[in-house]
C-alpha positions, 0 to 999 in steps of 0.5 A: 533566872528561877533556880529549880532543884533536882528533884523538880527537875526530875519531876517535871522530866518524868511528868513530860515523859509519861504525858507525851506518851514516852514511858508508860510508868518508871520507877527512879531511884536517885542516890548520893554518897549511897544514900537515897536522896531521890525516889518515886515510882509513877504510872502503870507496871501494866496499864491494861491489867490496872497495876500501878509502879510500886517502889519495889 
């Protein structure tokens, strides 16, 4: 069995999520010992207006 790493895993969940139609966009942040390790902001804020997530 292939290890894969937390940030693949999370990839490949918000991915499925946004192609089964689930979210329309998300912004995750993921932090340790108050860090950042994590960030991505993907798909539609508002799809009908055209804006995209932003990582704000």
């Amino acid at each position: 069995m292939q290890s894969t790493s937390m940030t693949e895993r999370l990839d490949e969940a918000i991915d499925q999520a946004l192609a089964d139609e689930r979210i329309l966009g998300t912004v995750v942040l993921v932090s340790r010992d108050g860090e950042p390790i994590y960030r991505r902001a993907a798909d539609w804020a508002d799809r009908e207006g055209g804006s995209a997530m932003g990582k704000n």
